[in-house]
Z-matrix of the N, CA and C atoms (Angstrom, degrees):
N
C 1 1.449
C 2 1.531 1 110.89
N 3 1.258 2 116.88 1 -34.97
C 4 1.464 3 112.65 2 -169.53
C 5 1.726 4 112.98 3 -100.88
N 6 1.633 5 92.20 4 0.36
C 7 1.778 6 98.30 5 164.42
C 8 1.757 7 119.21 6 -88.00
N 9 1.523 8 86.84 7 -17.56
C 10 1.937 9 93.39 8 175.35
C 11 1.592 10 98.08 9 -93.48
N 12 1.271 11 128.15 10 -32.88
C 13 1.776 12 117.36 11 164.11
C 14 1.595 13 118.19 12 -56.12
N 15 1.218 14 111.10 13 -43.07
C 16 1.593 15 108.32 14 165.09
C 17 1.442 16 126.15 15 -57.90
N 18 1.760 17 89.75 16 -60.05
C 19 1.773 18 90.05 17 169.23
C 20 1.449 19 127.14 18 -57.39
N 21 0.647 20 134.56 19 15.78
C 22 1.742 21 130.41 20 -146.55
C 23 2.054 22 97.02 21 -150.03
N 24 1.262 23 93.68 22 -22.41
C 25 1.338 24 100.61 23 178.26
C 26 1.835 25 105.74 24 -99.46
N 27 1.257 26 106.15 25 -37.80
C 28 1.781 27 107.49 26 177.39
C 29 1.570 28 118.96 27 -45.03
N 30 1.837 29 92.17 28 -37.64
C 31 1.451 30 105.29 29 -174.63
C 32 1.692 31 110.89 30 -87.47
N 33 0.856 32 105.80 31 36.84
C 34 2.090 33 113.82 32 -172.35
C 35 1.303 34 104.70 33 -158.07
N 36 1.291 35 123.06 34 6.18
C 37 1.791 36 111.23 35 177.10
C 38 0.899 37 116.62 36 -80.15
N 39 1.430 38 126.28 37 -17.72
C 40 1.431 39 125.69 38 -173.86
C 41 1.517 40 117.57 39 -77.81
N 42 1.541 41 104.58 40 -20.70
C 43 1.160 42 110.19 41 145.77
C 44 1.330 43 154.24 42 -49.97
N 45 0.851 44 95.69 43 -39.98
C 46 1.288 45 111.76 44 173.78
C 47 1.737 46 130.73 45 -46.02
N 48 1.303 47 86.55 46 -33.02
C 49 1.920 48 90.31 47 173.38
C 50 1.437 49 104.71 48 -107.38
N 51 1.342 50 129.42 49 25.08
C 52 1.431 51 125.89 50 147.16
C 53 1.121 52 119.01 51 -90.56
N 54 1.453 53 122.45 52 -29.18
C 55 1.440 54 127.82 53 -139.95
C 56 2.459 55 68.77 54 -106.83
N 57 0.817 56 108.35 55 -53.11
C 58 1.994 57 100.88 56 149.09
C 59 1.091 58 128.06 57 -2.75
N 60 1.589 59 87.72 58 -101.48
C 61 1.336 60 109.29 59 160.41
C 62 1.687 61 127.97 60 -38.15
N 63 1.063 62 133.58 61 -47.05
C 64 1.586 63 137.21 62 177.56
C 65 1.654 64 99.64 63 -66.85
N 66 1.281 65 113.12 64 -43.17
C 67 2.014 66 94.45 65 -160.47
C 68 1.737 67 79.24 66 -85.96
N 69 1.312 68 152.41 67 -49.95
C 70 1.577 69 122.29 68 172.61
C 71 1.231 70 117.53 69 -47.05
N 72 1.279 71 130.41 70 -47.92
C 73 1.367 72 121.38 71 170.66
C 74 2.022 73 118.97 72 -46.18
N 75 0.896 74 101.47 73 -43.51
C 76 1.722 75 114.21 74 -176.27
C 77 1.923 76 93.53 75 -70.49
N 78 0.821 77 113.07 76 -46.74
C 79 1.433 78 114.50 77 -173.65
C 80 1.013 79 115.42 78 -75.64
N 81 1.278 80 134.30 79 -41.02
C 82 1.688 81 129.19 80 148.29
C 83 1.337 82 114.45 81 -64.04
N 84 1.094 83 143.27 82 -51.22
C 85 1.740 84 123.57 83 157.29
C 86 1.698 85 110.02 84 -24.94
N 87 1.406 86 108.46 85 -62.70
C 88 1.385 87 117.68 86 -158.31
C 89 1.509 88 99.89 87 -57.55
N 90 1.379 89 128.83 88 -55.13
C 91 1.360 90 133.71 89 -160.45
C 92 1.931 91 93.80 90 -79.93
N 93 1.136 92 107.49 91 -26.46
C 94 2.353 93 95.48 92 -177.07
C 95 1.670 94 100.09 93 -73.72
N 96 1.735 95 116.87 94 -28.58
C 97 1.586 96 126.53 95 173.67
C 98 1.720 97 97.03 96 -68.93
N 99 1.282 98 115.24 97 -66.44
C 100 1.497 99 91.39 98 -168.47
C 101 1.652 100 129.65 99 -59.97
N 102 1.727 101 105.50 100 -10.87
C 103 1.752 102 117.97 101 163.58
C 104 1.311 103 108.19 102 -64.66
N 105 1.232 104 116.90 103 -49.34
C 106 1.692 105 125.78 104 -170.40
C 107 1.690 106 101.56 105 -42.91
N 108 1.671 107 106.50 106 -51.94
C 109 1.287 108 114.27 107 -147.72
C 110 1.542 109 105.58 108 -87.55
N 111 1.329 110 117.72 109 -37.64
C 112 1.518 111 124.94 110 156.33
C 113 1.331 112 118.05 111 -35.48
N 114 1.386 113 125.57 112 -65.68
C 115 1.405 114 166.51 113 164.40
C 116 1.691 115 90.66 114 -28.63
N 117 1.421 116 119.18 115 -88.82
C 118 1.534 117 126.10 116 -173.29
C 119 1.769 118 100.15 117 -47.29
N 120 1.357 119 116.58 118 -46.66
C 121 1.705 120 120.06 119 -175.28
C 122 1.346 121 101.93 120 -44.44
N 123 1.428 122 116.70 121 -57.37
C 124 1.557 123 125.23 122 -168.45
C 125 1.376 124 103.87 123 -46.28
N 126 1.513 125 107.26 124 -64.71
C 127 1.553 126 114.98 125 -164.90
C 128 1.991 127 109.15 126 -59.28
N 129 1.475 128 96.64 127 -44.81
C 130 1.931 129 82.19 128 158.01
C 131 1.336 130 134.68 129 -90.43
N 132 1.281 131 106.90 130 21.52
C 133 1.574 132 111.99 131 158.92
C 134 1.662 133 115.78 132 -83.60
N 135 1.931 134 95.02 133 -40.60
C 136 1.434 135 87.45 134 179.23
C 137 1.455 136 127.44 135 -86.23
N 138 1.337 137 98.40 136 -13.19
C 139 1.597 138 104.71 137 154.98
C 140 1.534 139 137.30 138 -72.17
N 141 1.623 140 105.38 139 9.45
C 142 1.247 141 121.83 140 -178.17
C 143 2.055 142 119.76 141 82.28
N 144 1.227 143 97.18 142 -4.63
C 145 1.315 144 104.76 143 -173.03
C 146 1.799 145 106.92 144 -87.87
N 147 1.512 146 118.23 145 88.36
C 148 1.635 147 113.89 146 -178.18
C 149 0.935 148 106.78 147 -83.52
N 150 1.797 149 118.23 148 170.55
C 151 1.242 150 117.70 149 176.91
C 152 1.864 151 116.97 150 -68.47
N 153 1.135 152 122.41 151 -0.47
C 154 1.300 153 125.57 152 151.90
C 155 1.197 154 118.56 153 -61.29
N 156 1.028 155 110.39 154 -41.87
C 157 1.561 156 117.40 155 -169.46
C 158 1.519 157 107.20 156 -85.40
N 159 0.983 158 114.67 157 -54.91
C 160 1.920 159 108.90 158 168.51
C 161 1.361 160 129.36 159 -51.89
N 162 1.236 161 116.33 160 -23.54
C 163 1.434 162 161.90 161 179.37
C 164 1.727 163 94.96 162 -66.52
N 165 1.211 164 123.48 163 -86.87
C 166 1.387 165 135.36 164 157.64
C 167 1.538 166 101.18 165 -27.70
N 168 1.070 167 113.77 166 -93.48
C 169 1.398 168 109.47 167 -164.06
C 170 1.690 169 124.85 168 -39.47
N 171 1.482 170 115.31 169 -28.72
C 172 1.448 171 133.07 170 165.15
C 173 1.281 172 103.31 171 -42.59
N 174 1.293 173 119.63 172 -68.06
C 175 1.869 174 142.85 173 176.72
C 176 1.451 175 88.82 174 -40.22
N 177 0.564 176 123.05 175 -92.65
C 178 1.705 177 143.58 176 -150.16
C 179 1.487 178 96.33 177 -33.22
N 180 1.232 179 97.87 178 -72.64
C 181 1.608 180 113.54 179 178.19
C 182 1.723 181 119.13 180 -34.65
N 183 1.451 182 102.14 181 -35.45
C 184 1.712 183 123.76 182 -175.12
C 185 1.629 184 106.95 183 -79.15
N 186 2.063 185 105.42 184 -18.12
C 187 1.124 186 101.50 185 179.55
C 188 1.546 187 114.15 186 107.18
N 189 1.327 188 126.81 187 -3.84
C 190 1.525 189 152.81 188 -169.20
C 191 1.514 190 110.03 189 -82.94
N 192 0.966 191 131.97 190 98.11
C 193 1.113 192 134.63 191 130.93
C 194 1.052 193 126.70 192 -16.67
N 195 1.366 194 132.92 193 89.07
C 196 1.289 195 159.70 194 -156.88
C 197 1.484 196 131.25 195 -90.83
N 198 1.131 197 148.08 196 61.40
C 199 1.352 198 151.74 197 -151.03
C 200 1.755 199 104.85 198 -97.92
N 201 1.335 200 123.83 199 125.85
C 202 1.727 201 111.11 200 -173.23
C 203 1.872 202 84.14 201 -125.56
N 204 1.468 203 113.56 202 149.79
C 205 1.002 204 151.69 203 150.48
C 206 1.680 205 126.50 204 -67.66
N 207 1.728 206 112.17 205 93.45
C 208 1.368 207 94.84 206 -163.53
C 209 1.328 208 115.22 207 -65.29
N 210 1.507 209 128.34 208 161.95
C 211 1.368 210 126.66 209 -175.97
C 212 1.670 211 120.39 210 -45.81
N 213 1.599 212 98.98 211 -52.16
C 214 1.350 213 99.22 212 -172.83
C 215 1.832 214 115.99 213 -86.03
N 216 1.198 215 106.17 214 15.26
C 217 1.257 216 114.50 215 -176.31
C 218 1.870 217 114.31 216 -75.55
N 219 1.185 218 110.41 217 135.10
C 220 1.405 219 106.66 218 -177.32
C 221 1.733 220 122.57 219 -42.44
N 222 2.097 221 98.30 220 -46.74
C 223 0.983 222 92.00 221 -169.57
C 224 2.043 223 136.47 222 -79.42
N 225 1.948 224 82.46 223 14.43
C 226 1.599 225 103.95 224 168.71
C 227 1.713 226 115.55 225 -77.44
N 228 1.142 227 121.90 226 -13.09
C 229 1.457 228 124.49 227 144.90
C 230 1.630 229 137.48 228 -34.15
N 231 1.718 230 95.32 229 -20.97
C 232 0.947 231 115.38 230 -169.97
C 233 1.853 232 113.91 231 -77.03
N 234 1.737 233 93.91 232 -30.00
C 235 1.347 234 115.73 233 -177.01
C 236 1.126 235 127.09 234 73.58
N 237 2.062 236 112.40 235 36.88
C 238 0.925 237 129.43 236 172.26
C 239 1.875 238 107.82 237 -127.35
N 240 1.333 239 99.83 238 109.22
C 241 1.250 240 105.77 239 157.26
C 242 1.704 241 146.30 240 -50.10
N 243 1.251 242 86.93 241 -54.95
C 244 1.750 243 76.83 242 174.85
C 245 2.474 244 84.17 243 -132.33
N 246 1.841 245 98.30 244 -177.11
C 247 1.121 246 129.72 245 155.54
C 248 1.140 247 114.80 246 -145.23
N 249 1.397 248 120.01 247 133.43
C 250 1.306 249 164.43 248 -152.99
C 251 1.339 250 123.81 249 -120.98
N 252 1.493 251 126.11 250 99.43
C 253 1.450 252 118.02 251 -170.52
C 254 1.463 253 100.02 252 -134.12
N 255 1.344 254 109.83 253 131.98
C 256 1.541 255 117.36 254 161.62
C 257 1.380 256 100.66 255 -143.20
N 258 1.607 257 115.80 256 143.44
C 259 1.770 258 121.78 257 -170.13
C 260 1.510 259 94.47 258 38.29
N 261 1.354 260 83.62 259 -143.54
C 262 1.887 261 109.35 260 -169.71
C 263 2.062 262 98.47 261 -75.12
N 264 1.394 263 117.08 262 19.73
C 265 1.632 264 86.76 263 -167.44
C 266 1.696 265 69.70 264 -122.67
N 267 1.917 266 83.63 265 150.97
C 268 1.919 267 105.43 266 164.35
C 269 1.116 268 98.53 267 -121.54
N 270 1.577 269 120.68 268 150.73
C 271 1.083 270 124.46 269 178.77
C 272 1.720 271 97.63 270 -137.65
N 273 1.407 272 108.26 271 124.21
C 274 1.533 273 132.03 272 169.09
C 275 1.489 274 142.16 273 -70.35
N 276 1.287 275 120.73 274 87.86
C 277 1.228 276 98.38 275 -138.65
C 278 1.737 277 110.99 276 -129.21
N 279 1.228 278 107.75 277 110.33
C 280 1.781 279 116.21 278 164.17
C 281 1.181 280 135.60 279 -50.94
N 282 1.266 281 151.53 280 117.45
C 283 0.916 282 142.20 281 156.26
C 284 1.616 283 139.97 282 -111.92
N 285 1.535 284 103.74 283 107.98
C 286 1.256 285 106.53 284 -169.97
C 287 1.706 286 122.08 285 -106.90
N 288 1.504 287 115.32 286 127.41
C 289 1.649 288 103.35 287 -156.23
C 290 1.928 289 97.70 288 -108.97
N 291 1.594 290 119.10 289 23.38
C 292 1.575 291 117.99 290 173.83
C 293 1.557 292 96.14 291 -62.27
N 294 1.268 293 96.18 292 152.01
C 295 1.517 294 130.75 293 -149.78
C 296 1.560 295 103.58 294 -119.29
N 297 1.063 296 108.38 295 -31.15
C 298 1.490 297 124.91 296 -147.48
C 299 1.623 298 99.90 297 -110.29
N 300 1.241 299 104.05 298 118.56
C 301 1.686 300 120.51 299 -169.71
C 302 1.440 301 105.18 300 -58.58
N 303 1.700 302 106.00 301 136.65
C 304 1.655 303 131.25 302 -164.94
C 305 1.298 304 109.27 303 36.85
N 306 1.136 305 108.34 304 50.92
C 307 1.835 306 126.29 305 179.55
C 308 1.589 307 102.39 306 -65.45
N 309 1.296 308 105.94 307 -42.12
C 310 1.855 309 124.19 308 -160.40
C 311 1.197 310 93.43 309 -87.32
N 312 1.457 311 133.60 310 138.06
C 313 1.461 312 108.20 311 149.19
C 314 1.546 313 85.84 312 -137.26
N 315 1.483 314 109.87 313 -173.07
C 316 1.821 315 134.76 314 -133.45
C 317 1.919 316 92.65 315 -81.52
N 318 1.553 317 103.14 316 -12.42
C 319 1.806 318 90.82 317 178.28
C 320 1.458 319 86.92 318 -74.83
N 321 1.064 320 143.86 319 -63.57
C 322 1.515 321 142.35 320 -126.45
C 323 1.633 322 98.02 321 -86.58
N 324 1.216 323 130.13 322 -28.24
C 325 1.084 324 144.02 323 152.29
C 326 1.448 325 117.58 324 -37.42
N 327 2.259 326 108.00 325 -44.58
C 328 1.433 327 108.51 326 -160.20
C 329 1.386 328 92.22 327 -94.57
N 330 1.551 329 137.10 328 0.34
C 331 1.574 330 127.85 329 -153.14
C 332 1.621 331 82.60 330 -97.97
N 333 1.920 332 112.33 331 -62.75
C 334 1.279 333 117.83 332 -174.36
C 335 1.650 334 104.45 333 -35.49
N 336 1.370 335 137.53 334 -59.23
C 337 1.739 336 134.45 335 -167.06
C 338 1.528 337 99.40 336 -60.48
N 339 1.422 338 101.46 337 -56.63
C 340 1.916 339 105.42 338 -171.52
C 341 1.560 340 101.52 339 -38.77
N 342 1.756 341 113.33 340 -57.32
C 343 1.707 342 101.02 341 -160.01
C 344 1.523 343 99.44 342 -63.86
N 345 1.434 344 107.39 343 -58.70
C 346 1.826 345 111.61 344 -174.47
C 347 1.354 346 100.27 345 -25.17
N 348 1.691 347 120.91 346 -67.33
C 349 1.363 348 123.10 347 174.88
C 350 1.584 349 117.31 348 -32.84
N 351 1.194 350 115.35 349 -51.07
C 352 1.336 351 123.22 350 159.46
C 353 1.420 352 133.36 351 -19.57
N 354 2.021 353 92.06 352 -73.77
C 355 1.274 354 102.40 353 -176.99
C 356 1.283 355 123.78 354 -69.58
N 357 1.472 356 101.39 355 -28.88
C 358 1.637 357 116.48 356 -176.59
C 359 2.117 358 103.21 357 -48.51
N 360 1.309 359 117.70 358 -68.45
C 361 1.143 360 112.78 359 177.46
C 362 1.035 361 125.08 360 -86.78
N 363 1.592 362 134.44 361 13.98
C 364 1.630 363 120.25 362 143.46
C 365 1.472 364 95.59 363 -79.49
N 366 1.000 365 149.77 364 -6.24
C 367 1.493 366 128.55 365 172.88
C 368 1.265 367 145.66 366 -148.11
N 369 2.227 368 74.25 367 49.62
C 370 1.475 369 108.86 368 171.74
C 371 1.473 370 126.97 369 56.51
N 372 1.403 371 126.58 370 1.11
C 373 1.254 372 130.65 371 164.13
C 374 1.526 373 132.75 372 -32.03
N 375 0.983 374 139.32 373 119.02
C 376 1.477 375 132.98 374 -179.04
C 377 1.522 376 104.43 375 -53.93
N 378 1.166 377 108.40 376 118.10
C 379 2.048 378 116.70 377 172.70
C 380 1.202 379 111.53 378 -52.82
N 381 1.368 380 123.28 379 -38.23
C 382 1.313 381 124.64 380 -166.48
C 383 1.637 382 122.53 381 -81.93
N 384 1.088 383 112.87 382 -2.55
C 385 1.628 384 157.12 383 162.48
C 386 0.950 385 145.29 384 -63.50
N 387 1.249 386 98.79 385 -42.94
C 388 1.653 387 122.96 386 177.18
C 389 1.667 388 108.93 387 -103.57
N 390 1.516 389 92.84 388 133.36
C 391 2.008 390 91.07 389 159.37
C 392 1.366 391 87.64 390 -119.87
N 393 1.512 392 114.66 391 -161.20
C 394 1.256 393 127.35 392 -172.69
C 395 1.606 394 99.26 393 -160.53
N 396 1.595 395 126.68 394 135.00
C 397 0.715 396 128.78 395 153.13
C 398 1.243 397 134.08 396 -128.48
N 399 1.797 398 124.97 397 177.12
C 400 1.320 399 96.88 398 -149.65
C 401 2.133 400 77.37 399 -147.00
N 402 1.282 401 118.14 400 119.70
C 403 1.598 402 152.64 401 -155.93
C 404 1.270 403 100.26 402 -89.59
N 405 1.591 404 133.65 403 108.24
C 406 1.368 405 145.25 404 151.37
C 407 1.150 406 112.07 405 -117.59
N 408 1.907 407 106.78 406 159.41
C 409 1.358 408 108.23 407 158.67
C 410 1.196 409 121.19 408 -45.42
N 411 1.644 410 107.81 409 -64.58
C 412 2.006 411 116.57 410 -151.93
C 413 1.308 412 77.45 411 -133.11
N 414 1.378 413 108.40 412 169.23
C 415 1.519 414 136.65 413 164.27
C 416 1.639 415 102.98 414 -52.91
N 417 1.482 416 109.18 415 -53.25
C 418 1.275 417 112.44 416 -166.30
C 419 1.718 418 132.09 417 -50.17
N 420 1.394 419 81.18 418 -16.93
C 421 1.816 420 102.51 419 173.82
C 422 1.099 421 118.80 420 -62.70
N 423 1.646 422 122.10 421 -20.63
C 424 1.573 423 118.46 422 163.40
C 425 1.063 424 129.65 423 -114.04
N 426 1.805 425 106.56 424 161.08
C 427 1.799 426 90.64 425 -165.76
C 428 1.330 427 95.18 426 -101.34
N 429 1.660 428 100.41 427 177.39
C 430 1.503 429 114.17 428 -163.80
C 431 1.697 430 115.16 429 -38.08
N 432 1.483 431 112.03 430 -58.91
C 433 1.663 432 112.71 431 172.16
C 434 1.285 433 113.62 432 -58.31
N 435 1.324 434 143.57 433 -38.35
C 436 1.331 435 124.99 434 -172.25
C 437 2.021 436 118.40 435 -87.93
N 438 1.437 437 95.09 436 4.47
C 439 1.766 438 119.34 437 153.55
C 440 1.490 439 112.79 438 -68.54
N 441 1.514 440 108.49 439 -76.86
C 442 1.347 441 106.11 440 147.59
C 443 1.069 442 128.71 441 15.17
N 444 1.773 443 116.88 442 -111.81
C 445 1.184 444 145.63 443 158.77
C 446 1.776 445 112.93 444 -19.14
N 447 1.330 446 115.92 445 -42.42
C 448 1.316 447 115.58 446 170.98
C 449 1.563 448 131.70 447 -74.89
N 450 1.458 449 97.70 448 -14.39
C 451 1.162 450 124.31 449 -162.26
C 452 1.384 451 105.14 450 -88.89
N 453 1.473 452 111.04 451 -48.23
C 454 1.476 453 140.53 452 -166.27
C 455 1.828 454 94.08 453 -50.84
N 456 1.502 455 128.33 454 119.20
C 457 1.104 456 113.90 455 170.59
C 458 1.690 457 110.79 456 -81.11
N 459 1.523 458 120.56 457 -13.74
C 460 1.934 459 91.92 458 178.95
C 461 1.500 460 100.37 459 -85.27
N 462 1.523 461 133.95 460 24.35
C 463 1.282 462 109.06 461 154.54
C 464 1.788 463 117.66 462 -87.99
N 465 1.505 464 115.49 463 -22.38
C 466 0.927 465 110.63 464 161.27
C 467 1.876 466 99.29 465 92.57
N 468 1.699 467 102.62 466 -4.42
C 469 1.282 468 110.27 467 -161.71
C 470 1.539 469 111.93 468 -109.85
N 471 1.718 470 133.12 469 102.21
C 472 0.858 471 115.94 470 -174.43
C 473 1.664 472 121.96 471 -109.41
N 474 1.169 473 125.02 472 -135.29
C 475 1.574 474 126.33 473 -161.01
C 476 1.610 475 81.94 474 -149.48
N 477 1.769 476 93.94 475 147.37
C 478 1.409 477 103.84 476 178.70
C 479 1.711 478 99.68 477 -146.86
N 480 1.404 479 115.12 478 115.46
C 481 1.728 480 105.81 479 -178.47
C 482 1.301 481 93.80 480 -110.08
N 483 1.627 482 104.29 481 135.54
C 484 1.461 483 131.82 482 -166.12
C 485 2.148 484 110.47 483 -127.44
């Protein structure tokens, strides 16, 4: 048995530094994309364009009825950035602009659903109606559990990179 594990492996080593080579290659793509996207954020921050604001305009474009929460307003405690209405569907929506890799992790993920959860039944909304999403630069902004959590379909709660 362990002469057909050797053999069988002699004939695949050469592999081995491609199959290398490809996930460094993907990982330097991945990390020059997440500069790009940092990089472009900056330049529409200083042009006044935040990820709230791009965020909005996404909606809009989809046809959404768009409602934003001013910053200093109480009911931004809530830890909902914008609301989102088209027909019968609302959509809930976070927006977080950390920069800084696995910045997010799966609590901040569970506070954003809890309030939405919140808001949803102080103000009688149909459950079945609502999704909720939750606004990053890159993927890379969250850590492994709060992927998860986005991933998870009975939260109903996904990830949107803008």
């Amino acid at each position: 048995m362990t002469e057909m594990i050797l053999a069988s492996l002699s004939k695949i080593w050469h592999l081995v530094p491609i199959v290398i080579a490809i996930i460094l290659f993907k990982k330097f793509i991945n990390n020059k994309d997440n500069k790009n996207r940092i990089n472009k954020h900056e330049e529409n921050e200083k042009e006044g364009l935040t990820l709230e604001l791009r965020t909005v305009k996404k909606y809009e474009d989809l046809g959404f009825k768009v409602t934003c929460f001013d910053l200093s307003d109480d009911k931004n405690k809530l830890g909902i950035d914008l609301i989102c209405h088209k027909d019968d569907k609302t959509v809930l929506v976070q927006c977080n602009n950390n920069s800084k890799s696995k910045s997010i992790s799966h609590e901040d993920i569970k506070t954003f659903y809890t309030n939405a959860i919140n808001y949803v039944k102080k103000n009688d909304i149909e459950e079945n109606n609502v999704s909720y999403r939750y606004v990053v630069l890159y993927r890379d902004v969250l850590d492994k559990n709060a992927i998860k959590i986005l991933t998870d379909d009975s939260y109903n709660c996904k990830y949107m990179v803008l």
